[in-house]
N, C-alpha and C positions, 0 to 999 in steps of 0.2 A: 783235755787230750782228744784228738782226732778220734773216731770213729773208725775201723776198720771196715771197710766192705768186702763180699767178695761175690764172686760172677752168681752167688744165688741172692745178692742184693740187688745190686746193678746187671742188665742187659743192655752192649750197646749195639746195636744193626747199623752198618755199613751199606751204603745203596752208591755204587760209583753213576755220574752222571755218564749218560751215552754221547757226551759230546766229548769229540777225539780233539788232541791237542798231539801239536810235534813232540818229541823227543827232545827235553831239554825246558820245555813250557812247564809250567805250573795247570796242575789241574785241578774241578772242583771235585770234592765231595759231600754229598749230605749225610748227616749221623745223628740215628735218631739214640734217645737216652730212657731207656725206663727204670723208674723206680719201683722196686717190689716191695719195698720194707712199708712200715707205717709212722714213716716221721720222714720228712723233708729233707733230699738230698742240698745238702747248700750250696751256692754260688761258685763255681770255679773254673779252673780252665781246663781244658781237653788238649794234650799235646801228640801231638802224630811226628816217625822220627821212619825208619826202614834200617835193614841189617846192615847197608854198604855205604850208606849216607847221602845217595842218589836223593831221596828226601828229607831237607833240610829241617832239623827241628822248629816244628810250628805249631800254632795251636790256634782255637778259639773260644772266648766265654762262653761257659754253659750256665743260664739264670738257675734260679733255686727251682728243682723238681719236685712237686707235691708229693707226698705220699701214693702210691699204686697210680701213678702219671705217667706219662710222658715229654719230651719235650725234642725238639726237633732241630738242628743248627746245622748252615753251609760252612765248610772249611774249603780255602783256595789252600791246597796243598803246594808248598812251596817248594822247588826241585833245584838241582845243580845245574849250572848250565852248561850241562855233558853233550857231544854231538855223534858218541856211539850206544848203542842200542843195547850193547853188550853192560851197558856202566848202569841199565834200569834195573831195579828191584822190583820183583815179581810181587811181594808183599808191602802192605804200609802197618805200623805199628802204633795203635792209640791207647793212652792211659787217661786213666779220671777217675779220680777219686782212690787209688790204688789200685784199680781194675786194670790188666791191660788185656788188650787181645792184637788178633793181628789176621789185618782181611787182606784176600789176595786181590790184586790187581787184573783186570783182564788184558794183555796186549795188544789188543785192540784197539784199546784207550790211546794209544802212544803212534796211531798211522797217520795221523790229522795232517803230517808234511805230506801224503799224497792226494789228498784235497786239494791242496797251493798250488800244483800240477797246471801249467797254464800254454798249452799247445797253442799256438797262435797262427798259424796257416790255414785259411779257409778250404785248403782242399785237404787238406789233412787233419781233423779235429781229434783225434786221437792218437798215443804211441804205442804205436804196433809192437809187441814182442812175441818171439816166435819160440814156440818150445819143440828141439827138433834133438834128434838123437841115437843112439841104437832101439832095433825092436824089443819092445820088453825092459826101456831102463824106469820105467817110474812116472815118464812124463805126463800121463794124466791124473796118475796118483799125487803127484806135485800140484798140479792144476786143482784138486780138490782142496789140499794143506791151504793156499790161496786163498779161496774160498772160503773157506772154516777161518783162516785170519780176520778176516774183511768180515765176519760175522760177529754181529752183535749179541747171538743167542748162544751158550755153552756148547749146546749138539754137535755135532759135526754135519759135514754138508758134503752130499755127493753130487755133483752134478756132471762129471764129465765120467766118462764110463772105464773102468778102468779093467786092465786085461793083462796080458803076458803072453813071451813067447808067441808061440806057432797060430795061438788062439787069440794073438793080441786084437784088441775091440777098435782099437783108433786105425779105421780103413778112410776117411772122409778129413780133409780139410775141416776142425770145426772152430769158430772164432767164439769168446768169452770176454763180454764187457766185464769189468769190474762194475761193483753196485755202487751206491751212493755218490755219485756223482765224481768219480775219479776219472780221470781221461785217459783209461788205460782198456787197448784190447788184447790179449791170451790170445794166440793161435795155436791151436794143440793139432798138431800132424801125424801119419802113420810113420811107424818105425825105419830107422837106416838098414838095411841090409844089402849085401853085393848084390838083389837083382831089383831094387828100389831105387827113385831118381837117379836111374840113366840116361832121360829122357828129355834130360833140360827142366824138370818138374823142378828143383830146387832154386833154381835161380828165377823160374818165374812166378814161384812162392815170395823170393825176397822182394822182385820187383814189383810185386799186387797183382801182379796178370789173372793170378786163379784166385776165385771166391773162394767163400764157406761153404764148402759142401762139394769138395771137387775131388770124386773118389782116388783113390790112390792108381786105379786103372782105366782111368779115363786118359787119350790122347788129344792133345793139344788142336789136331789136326780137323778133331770129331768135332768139334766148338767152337771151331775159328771166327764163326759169324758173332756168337754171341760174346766169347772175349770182345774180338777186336771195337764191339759195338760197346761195349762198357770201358775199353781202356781210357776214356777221359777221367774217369773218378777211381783209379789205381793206384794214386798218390793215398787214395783213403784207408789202403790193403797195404802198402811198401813197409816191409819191415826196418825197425831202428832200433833192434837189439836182439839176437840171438842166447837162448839160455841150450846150450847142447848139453845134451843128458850122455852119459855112459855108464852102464854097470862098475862097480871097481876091479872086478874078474877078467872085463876087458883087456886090462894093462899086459896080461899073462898072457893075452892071444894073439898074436904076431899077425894073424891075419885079422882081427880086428882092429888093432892097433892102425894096422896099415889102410882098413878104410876109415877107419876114424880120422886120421894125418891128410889121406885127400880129400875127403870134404870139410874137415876143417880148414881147410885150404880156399875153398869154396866160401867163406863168409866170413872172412882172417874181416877184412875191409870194417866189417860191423860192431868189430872189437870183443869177439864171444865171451860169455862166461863158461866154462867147463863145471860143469855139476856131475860129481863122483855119488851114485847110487846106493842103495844097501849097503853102506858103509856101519853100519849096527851090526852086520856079519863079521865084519873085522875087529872091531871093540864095542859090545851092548852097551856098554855104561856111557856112549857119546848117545843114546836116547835120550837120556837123564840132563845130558851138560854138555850140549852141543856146541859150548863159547870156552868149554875147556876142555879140548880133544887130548888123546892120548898121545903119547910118544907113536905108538904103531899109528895112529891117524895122522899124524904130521909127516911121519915115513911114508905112507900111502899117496899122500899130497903128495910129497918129493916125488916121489915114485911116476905120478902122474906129469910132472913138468919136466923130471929128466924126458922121459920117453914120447912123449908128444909135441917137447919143446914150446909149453906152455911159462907166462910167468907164473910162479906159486901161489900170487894175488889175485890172483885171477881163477884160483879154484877154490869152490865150495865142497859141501858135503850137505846132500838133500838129508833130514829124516823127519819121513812121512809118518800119517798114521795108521795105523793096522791091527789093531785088537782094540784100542780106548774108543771110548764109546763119546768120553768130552775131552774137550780143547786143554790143552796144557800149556803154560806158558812157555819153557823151555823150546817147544816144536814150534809155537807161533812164533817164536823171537828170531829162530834161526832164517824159519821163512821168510820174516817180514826181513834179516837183515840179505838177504840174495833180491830179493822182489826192489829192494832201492837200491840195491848198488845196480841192476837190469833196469833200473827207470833212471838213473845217473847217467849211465852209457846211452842209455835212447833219448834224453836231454842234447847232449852234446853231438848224436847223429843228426838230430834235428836239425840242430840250429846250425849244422852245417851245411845240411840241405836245403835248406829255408835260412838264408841270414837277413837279418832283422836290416832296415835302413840303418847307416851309420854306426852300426853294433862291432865291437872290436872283433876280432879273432878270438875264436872260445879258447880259455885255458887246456889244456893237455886233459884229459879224464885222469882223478887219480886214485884209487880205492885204498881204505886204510887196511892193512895188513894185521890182523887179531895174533896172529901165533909166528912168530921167528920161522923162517926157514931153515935146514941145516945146509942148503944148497945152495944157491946163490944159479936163479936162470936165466937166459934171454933170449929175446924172440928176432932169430935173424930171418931177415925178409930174402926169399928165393928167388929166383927170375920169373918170368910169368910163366911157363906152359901149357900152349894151349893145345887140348887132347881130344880127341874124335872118339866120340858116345858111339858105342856100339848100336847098330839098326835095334830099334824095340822091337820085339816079336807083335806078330798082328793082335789085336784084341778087339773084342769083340764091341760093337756098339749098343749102347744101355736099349733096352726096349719099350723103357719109359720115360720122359725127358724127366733129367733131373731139376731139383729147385737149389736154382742156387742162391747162396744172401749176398747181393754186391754192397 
């Protein structure tokens, strides 16, 4: 008769390797095996399985364990080959010998498709996305989520500053490479408000004219020398995806609504995504399980494409972090699935900016829909109008030249 063990005989430690594989790859793991007892664990196999079956049952030989030993084994974890984000398990589950445990995964492991990222324009080595929005909806608080994805260490990572309201911290144009060699730059901008880019500031944001560090009160007119002397490498600034932020409270305010509708109007061409904010005010439990939103979160969404004449697919729901001190897999997954579908859409701006010699016409962009709409939207295109910006009030010239990063 078999020998029973239980986790005060056997300890197995889990170490995921830090090398990221896409969504849908196989990844490794190392799994060390200790034996606490005083007699020889014997020869057998180690099988690793997950709760949704994202990881297919696999395993590998573990040789015979000495007494108060150890012993050491790679497993290529074998996965389904699912192409949504939502289909991974956060956990993998390993058995041996009658032991089982179950170690969590970091989603991190799972970004390795934005390594493959292959921008090919010498004047454009990277794709620009621009996080632009109302004052106060989240968007450097988003730019940290990012961040904390893309990180290999549990912590969380602040790096972009983050503020609210009347005291909101983003006054400066500031640009964020992604780390590890992703060819991705973050443009994090100050807030939309009625006395904000009236000025032609936003469209010579889209077009690269203004660097990093180009205050929100600085005129075009004050810089003209050193713009116009940098406009040859602006292809390297040009934005190729918009993520526009708004509170969900917006929806309720008729006069935000209505500037949210004309500047969204302003960068329709770029294919935005609309990102709905503090949506955890409207139902907490989408913190928990942000890939199965509530009946009131789906109405919110509705809510958000009736009244902006958005398609439904085309909006997200941010949740940031704000009291956890570490990364949770639920908040990275959501991010990481808005951060590809914003590097999707900047793919196809690309390459229709830049077409490749002999390269066919890019497919249509098409984003997979996670939850049914109850509404059914569409986006009809208006005539052009073109509308005369009120004179800027004068302001004042900086009294230190600023630095900018072109």
């Amino acid at each position: 008769m078999q020998k029973a063990y239980t986790t005060d005989d056997i300890q197995i430690d889990v170490v995921a390797h830090k090398q990221k594989v896409a969504v849908g790859e196989n990844f490794q793991e190392r799994i060390t095996i200790h034996n606490e007892t005083n007699s020889a664990l014997p020869a057998t196999r180690l099988v690793a399985t997950s709760p949704s079956g994202y990881v297919r049952k696999c395993g590998v030989q573990v040789p015979q364990v000495p007494p108060y030993k150890e012993v050491t084994v790679e497993l290529e974890v074998r996965v389904s080959p699912v192409v949504s984000v939502e289909q991974v398990d956060p956990v993998v589950t390993y058995s041996y010998h009658g032991v089982t445990i179950t170690s969590a995964v970091p989603m991190y492991i799972f970004t390795g498709k934005l390594n493959q990222l292959r921008p090919y324009h010498q004047s454009a080595p990277h794709y620009n996305i621009v996080l632009f929005g109302i004052a106060g909806a989240s968007k450097s608080s988003f730019m940290n989520s990012i961040l904390a994805l893309l990180s290999t260490e549990n912590q969380l990572v602040h790096r972009a500053a983050v503020g609210g309201g009347e005291h909101h911290n983003s006054r400066k144009l500031a640009k964020f490479d992604l780390d590890d060699g992703i060819p991705v730059t973050l443009w994090d901008t100050w807030g939309l408000t009625p006395t904000t880019y009236t000025s032609g500031d936003l469209q010579l944001l889209l077009d690269g004219d203004l660097p990093s560090g180009w205050d929100m009160d600085f005129v075009y007119d004050q810089f003209r020398e050193q713009l116009e002397r940098n406009a040859g490498t602006k292809d390297s600034r040009a934005q190729h995806a918009v993520l526009f932020f708004i509170p969900h409270s917006s929806l309720d305010k008729q006069d935000e609504t209505d500037l949210i509708k004309s500047t969204f109007d302003q960068v329709k061409h770029l294919n935005p995504i609309l990102l709905l904010t503090r949506a955890d005010e409207v139902d907490g439990s989408i913190r928990a399980a942000p890939h199965k939103p509530s009946a009131d979160i789906i109405e919110l969404k509705n809510q958000a494409s009736r009244v902006l004449n958005i398609p439904f697919n085309r909006i997200f729901t941010t949740i940031n972090y704000t009291t956890e001190k570490h990364k949770t897999f639920p908040i990275d997954r959501n991010t990481y699935e808005i951060l590809e579908t914003a590097i999707g859409i900047a793919e196809q701006n690309y390459i229709n900016k830049y077409p490749q010699p002999q390269q066919r016409r890019p497919v249509p962009q098409t984003t997979t829909t996670s939850h049914a709409s109850a509404s059914t939207s569409t986006t009809v295109s208006s005539p052009s109008v073109t509308s005369v910006a009120p004179a800027p009030k004068p302001k004042p010239v900086p009294k230190a030249a600023p630095v900018f990063s072109w």
